[in-house]
DSSP file (Angstrom, degrees, kcal/mol; ACC not computed):
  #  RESIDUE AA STRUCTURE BP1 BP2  ACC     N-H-->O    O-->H-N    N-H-->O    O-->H-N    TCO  KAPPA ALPHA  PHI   PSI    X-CA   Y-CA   Z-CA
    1    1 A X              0   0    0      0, 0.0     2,-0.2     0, 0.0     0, 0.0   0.000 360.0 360.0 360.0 150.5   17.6  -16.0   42.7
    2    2 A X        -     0   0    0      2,-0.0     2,-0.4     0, 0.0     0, 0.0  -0.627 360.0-150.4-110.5 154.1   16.3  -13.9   40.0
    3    3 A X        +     0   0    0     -2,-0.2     2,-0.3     2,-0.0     0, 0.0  -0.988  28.1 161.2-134.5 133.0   18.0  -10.7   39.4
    4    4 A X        -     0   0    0     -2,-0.4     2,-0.3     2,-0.0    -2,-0.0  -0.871  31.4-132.6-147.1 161.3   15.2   -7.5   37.7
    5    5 A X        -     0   0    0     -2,-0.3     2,-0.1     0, 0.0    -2,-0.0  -0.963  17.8-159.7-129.1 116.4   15.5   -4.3   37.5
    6    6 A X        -     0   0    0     -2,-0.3    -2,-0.0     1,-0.0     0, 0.0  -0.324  21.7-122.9 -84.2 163.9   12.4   -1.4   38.6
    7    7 A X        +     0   0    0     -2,-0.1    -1,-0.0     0, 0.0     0, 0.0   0.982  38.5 176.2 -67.3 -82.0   11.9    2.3   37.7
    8    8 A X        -     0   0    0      5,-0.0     3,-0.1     4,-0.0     2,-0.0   0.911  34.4-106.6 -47.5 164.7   11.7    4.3   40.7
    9    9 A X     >  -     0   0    0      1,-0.2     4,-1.7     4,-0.0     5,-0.1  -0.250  31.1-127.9 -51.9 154.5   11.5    7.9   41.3
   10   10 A X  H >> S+     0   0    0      2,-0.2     4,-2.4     3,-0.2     3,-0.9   0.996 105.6  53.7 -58.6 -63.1   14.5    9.2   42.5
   11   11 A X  H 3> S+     0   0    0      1,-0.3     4,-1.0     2,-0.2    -1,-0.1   0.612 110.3  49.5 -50.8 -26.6   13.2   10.9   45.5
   12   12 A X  H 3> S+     0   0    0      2,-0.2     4,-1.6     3,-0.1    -1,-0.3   0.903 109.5  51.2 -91.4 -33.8   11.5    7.6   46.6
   13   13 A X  H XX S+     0   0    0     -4,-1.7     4,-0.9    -3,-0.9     3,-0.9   0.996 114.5  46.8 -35.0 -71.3   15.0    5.3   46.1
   14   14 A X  H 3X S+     0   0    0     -4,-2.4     4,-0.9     1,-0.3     3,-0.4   0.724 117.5  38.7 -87.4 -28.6   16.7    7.9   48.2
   15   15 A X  H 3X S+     0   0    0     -4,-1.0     4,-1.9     1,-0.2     3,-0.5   0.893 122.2  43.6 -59.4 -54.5   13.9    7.9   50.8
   16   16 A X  H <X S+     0   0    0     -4,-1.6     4,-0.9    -3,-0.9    -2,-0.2   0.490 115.0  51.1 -76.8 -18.3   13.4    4.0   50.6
   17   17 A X  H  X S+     0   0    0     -4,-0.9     4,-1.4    -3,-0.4    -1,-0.2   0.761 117.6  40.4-115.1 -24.6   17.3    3.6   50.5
   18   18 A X  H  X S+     0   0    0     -4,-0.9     4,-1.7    -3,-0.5    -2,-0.2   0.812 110.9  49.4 -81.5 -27.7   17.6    5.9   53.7
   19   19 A X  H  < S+     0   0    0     -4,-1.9    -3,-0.2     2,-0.2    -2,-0.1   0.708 112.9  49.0 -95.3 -34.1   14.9    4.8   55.7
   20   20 A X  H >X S+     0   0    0     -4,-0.9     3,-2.8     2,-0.2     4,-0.6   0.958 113.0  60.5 -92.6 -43.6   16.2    0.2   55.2
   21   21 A X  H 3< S+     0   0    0     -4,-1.4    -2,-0.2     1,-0.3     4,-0.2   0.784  99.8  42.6 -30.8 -52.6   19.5    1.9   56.2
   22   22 A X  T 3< S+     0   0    0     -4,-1.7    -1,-0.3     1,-0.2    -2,-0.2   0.393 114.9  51.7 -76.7  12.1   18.3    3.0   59.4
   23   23 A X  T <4 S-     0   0    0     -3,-2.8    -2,-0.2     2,-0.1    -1,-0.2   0.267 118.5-109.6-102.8   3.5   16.4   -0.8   60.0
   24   24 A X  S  < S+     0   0    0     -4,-0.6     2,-0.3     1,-0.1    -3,-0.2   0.931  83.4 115.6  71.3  70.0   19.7   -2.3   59.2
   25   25 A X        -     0   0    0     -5,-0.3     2,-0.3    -4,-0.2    -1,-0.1  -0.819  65.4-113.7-174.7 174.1   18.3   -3.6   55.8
   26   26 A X    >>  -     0   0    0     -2,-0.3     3,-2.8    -3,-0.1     4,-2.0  -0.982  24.8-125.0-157.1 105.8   18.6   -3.2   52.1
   27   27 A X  H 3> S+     0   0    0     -2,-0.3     4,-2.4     1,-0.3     5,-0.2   0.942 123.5  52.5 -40.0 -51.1   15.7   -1.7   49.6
   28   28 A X  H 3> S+     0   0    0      1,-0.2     4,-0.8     2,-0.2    -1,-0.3   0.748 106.3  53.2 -45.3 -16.9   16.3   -5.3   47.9
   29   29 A X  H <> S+     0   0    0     -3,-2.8     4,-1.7     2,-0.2    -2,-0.2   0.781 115.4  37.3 -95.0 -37.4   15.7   -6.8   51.4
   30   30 A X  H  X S+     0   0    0     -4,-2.0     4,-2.6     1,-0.2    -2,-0.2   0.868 109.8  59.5 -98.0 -20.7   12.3   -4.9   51.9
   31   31 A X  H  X S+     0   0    0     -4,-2.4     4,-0.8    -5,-0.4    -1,-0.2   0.677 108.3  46.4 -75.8 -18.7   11.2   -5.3   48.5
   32   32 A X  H  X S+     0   0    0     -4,-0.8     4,-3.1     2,-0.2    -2,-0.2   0.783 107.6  62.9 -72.8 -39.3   11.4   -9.2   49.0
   33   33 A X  H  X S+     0   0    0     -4,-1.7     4,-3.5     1,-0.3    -2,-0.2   0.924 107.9  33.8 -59.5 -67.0    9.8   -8.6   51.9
   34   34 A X  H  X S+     0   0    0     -4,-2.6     4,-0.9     2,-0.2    -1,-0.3   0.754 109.0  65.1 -82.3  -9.9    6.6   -7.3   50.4
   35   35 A X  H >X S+     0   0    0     -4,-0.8     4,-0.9     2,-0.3     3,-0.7   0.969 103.1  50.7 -20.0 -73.8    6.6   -9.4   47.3
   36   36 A X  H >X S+     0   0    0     -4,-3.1     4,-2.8     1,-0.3     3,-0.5   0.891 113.8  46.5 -47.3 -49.8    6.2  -11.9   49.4
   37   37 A X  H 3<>S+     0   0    0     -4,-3.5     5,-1.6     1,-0.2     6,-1.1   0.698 106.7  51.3   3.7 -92.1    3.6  -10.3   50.9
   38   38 A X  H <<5S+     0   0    0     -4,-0.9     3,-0.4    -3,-0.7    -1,-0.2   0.513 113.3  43.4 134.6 -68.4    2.1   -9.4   48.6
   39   39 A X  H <<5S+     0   0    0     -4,-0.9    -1,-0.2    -3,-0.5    -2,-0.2   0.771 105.8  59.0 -72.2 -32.8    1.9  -13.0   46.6
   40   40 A X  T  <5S-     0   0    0     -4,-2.8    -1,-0.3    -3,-0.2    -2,-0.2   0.042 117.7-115.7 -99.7  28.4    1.1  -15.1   49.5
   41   41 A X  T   5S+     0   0    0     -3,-0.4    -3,-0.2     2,-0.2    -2,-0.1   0.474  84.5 117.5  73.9  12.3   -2.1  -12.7   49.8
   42   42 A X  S   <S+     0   0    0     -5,-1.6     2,-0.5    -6,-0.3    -4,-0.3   0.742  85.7  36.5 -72.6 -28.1   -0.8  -11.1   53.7
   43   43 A X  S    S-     0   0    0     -6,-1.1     2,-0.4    -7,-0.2    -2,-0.2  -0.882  74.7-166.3-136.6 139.2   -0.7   -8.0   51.9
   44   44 A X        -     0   0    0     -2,-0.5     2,-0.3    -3,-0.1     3,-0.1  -0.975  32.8-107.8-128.8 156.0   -3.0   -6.3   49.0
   45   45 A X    >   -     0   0    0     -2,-0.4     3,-1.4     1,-0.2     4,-0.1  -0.444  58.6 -79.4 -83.1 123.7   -2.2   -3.2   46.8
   46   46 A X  T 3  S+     0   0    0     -2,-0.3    -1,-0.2     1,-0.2     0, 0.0   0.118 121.6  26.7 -15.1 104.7   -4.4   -0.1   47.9
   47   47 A X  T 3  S+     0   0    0     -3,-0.1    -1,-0.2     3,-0.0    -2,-0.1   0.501  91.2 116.3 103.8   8.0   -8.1   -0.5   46.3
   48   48 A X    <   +     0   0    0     -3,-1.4     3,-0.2     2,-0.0    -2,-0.1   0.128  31.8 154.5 -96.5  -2.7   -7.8   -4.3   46.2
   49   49 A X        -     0   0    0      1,-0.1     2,-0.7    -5,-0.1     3,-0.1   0.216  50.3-117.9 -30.7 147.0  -10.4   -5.3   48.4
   50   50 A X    >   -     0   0    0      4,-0.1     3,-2.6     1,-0.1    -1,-0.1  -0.754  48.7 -82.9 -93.6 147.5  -11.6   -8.7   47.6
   51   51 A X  T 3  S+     0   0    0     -2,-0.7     2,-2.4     1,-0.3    -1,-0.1   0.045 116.1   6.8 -16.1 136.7  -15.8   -8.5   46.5
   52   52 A X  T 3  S+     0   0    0      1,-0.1    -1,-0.3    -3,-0.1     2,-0.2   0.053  92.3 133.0  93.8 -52.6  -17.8   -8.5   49.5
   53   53 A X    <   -     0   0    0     -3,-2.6    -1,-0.1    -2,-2.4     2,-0.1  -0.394  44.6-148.2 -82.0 121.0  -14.8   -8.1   52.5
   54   54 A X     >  -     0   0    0     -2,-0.2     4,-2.7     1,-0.1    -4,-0.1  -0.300  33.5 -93.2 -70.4 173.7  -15.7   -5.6   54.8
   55   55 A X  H  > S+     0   0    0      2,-0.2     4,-2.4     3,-0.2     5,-0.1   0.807 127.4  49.3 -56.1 -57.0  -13.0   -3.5   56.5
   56   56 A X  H >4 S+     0   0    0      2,-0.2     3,-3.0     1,-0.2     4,-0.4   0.939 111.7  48.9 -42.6 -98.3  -13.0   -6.0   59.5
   57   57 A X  H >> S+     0   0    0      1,-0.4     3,-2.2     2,-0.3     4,-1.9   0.657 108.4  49.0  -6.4 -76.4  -12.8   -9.0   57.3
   58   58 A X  H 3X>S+     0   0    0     -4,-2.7     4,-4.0     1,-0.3     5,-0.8   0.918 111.7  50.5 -62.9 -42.1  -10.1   -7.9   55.2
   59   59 A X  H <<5S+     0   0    0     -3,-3.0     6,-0.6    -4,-2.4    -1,-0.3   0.393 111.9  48.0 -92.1  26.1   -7.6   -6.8   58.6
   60   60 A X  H <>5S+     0   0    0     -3,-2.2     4,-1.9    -4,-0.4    -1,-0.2   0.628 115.8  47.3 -93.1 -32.3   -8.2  -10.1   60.2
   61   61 A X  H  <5S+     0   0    0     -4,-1.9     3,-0.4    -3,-0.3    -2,-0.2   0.964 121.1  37.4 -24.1 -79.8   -7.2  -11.6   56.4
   62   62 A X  T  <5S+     0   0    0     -4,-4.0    -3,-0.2    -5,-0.3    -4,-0.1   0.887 140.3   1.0 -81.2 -42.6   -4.4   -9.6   56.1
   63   63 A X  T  4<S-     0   0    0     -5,-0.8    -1,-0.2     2,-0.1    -2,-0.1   0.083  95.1-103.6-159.1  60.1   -2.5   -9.2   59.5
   64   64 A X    ><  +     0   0    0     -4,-1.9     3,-0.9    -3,-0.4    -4,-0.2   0.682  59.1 169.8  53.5  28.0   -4.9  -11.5   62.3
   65   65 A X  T 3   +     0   0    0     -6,-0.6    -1,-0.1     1,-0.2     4,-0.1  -0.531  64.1  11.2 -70.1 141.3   -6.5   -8.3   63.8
   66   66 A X  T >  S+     0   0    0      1,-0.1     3,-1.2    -2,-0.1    -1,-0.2   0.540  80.4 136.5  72.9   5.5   -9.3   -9.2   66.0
   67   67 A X  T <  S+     0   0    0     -3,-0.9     2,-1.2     1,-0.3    -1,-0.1   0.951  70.5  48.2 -60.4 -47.8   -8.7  -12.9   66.2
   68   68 A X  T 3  S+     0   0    0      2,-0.1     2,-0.5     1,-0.0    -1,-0.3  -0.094 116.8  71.3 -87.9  39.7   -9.3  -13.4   70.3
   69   69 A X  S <  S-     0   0    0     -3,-1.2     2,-0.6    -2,-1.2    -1,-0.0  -0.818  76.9-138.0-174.4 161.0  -12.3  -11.5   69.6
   70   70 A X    >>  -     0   0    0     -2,-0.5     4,-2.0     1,-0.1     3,-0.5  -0.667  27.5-161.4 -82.0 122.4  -15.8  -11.0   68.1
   71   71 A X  H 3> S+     0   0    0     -2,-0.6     4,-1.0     1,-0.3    -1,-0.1   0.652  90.2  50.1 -88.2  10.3  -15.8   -7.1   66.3
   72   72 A X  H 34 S+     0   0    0      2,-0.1    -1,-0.3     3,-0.1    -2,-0.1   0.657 104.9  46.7-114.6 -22.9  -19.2   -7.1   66.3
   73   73 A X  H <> S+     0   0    0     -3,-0.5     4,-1.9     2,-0.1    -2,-0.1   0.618 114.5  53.7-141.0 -56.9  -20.0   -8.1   69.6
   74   74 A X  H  X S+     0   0    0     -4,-2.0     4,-2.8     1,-0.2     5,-0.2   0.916 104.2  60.6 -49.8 -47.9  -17.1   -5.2   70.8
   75   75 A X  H  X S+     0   0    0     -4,-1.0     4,-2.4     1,-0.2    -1,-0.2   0.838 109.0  36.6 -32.4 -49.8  -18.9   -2.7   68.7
   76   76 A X  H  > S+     0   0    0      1,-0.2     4,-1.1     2,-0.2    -1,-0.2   0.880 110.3  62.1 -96.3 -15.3  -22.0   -3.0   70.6
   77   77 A X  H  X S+     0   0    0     -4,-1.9     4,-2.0     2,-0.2    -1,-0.2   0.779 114.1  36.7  26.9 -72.3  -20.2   -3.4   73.9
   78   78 A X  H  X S+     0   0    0     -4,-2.8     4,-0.8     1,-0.2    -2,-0.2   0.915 111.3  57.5 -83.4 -36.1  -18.8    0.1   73.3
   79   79 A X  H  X S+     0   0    0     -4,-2.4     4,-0.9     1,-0.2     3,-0.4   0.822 109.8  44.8 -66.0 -40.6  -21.6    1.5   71.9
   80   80 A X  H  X S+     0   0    0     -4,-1.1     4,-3.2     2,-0.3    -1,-0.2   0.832 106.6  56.1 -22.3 -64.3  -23.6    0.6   74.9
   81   81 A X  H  X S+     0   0    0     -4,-2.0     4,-1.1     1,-0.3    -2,-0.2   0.724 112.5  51.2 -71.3  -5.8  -20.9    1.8   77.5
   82   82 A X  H  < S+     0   0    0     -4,-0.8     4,-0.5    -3,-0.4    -1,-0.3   0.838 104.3  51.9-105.9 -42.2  -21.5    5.1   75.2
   83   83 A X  H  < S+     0   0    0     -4,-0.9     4,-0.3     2,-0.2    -2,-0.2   0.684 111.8  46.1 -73.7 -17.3  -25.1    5.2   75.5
   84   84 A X  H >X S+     0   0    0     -4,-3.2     3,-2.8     1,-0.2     4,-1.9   0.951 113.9  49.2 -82.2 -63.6  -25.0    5.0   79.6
   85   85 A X  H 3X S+     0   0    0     -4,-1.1     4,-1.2     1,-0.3    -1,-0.2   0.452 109.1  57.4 -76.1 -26.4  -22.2    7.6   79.7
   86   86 A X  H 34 S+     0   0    0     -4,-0.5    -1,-0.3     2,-0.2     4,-0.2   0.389 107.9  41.8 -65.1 -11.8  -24.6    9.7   77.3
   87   87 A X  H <> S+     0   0    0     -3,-2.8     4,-1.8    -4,-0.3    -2,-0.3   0.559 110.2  68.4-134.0 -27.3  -27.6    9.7   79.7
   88   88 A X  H  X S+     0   0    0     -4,-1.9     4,-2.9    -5,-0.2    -2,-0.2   0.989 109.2  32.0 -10.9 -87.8  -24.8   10.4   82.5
   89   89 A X  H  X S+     0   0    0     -4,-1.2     4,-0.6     2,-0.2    -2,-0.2   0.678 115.9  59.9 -61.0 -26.7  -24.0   13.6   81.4
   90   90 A X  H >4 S+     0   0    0     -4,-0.2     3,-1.7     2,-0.2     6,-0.2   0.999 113.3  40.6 -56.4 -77.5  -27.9   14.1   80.1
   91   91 A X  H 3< S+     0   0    0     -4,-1.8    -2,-0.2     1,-0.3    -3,-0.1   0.868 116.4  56.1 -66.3 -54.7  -29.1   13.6   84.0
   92   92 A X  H 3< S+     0   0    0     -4,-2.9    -1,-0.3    -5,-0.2     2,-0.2   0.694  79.2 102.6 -53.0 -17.8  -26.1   15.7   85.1
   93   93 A X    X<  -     0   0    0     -3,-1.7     3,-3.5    -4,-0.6    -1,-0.0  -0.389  59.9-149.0 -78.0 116.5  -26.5   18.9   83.3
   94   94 A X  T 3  S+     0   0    0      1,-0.3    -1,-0.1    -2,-0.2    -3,-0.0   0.725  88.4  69.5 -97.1  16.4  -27.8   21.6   85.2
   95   95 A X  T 3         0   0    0      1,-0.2    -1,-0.3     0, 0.0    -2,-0.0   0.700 360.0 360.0 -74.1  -5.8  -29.8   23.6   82.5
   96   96 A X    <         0   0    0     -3,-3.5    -1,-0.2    -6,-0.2    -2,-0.1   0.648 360.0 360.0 -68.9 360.0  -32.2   20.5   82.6
């Protein structure tokens, strides 16, 4: 194992150092954790989007969101159930 040393702010060690205390865990322990992450492409640093990957795209990528389903399909699905439930309340209203 390779042994390095970061910078941090204080205020974020002592937050970071309180927070893998209460998971039963190690700052070293969670920082391995997202490395890996990180490298093996499960996780990307904020703004990191790859070319191209919509929002969808990228959280099915990154952590299997949406898999047992089509989001496009859901979309219009809901969007639908939104337009009957819109013309519900239209037909109900009794200033019409």
């Amino acid at each position: 194992m390779h042994r390095t040393t970061i910078i941090l702010p204080d205020e974020l060690f002592q937050r970071a150092k309180k927070k893998a205390a209460a998971e039963k865990s190690t700052v070293s322990e969670v920082l391995r954790q997202l490395l890996t992450h990180w490298v093996t492409e499960k996780a990307r640093m904020e703004g990191q989007e790859k070319p191209g990957q919509t929002v969808i795209e990228q959280a099915v990528s990154t952590y299997g969101m949406w898999k047992d389903r089509d989001p496009d399909q859901f979309l219009r699905e809901s969007r639908a159930h939104l337009t009957s439930r819109d013309q519900e309340l239209q037909d109900a209203r009794l200033d019409s």
